[in-house]
C-alpha positions as a LaTeX table, in Angstrom:
\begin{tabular}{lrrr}
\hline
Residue & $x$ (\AA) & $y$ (\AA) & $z$ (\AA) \\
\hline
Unk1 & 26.39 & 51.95 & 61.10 \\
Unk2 & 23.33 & 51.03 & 60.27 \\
Unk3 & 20.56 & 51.67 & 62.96 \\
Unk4 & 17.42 & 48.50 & 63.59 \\
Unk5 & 14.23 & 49.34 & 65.12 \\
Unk6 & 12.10 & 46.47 & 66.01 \\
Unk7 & 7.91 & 46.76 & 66.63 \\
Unk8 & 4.94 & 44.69 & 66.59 \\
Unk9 & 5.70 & 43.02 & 70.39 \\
Unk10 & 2.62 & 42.69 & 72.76 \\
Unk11 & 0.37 & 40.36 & 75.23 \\
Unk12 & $-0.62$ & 37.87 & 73.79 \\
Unk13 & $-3.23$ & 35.11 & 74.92 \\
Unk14 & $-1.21$ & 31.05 & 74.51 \\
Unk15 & $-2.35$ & 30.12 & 71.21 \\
Unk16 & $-2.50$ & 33.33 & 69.78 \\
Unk17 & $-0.63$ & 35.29 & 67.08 \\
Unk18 & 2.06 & 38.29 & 66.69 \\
Unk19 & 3.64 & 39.75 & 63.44 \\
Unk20 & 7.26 & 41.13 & 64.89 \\
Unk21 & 8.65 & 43.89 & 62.43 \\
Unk22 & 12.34 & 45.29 & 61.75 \\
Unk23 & 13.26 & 48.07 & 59.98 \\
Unk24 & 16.84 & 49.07 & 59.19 \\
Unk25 & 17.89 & 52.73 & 58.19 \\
Unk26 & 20.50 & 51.25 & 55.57 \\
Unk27 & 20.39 & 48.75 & 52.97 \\
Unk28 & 20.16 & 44.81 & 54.17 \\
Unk29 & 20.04 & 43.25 & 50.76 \\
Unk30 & 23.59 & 42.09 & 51.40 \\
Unk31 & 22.89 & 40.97 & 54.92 \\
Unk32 & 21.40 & 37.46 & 56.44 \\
Unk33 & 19.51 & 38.47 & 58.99 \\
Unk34 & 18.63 & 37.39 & 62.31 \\
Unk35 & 15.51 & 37.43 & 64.90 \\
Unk36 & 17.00 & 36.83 & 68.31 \\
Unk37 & 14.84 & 36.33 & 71.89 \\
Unk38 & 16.54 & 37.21 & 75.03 \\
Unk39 & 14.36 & 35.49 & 78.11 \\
Unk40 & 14.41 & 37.55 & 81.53 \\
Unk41 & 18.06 & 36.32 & 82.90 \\
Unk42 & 18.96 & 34.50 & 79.81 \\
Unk43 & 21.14 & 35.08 & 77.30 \\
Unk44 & 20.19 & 36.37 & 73.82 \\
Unk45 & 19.41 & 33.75 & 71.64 \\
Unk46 & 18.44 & 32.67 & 67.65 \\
Unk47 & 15.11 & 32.36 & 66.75 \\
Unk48 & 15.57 & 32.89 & 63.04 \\
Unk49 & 17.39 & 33.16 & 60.50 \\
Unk50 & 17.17 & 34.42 & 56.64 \\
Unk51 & 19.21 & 34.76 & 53.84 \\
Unk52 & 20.06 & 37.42 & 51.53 \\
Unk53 & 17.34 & 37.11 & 49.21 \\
Unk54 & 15.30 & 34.90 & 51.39 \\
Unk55 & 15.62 & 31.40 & 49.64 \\
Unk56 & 17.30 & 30.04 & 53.15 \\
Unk57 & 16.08 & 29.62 & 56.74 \\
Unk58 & 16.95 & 27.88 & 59.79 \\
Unk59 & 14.58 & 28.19 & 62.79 \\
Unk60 & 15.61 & 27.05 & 66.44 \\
Unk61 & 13.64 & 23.74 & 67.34 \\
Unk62 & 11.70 & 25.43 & 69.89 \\
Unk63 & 9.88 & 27.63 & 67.12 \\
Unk64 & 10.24 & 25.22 & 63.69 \\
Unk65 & 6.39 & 24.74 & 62.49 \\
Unk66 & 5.24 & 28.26 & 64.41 \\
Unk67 & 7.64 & 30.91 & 63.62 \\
Unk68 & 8.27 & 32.38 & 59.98 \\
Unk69 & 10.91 & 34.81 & 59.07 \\
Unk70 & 10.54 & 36.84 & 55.75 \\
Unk71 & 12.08 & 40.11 & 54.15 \\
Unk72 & 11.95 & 42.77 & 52.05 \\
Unk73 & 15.18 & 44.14 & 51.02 \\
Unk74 & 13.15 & 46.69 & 48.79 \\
Unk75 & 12.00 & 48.26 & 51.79 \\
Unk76 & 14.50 & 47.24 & 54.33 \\
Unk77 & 12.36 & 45.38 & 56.61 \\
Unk78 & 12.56 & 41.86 & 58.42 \\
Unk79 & 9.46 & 39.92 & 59.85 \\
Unk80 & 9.03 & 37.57 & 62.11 \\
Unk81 & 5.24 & 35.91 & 61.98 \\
Unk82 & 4.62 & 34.16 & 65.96 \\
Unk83 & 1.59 & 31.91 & 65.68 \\
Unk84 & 0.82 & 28.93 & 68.27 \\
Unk85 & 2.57 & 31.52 & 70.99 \\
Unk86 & 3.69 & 29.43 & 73.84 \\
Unk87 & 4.43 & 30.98 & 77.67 \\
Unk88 & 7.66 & 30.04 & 76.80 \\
Unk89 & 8.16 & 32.91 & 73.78 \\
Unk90 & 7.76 & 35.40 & 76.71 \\
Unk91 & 11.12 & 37.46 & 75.77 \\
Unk92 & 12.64 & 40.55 & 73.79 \\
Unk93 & 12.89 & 40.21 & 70.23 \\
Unk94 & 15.48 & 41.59 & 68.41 \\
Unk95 & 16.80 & 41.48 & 65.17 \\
Unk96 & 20.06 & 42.08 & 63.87 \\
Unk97 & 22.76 & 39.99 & 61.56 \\
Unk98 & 24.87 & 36.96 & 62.77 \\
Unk99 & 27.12 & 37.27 & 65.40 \\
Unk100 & 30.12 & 38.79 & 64.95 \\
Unk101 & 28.88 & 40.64 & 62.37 \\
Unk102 & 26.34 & 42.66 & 64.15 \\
Unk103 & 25.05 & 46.24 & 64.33 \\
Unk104 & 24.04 & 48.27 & 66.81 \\
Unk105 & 21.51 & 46.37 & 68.84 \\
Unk106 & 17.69 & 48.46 & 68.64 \\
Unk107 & 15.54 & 48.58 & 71.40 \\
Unk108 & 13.88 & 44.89 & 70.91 \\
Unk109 & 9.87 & 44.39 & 71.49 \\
Unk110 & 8.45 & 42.86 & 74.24 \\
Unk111 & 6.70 & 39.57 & 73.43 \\
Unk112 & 4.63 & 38.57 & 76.75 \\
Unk113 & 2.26 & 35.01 & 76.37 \\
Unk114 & $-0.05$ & 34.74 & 79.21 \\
Unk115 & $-3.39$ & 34.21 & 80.23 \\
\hline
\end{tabular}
């Protein structure tokens, strides 16, 4: 089973910028992968979405234009680059493949917008 261990999470001003990080302890290169956000009393949700080698991705509507998702399979990372951060990205990020198919959920990091 492979383990995920998300970082990069903080405060963040509205308007401003975080780069969200994922590393995985096996291999991904066979994997899409998957940012998720879980709001305070809402279910986890996708935020992103990559495939295998990265030619494909499909953001939710609420981030299209102001999230990007990237990998590298070489080093078995995911990212997740936040700019225009809204109040409204306040949540846990995880990352993870589709559901159904997923691992063992990490730890997520905290992504807090405020002023």
């Amino acid at each position: 089973q492979v383990q995920l261990v998300e970082s990069g999470g903080g405060l963040v001003q509205p308007g401003g910028s975080l780069r969200l990080s994922c590393v995985a302890s096996g291999s991904i290169s066979s994997s899409v992968m998957v940012w998720y956000q879980q709001a305070p009393g809402k279910e986890r949700e996708l935020v992103a979405l990559i495939s295998y080698r990265g030619g494909t991705t499909h953001y939710a509507d609420s981030v299209k234009g102001r999230f990007t998702i990237s990998r590298d399979n070489a080093k078995r990372m995911v990212y997740l680059q936040m700019t225009n951060l809204k109040p409204e990205d306040t949540a846990v990020y995880y990352c993870n493949r589709p559901k159904g198919f997923e691992w063992n959920w990490g730890q997520g990091t905290q992504v807090t917008v405020s002023s």
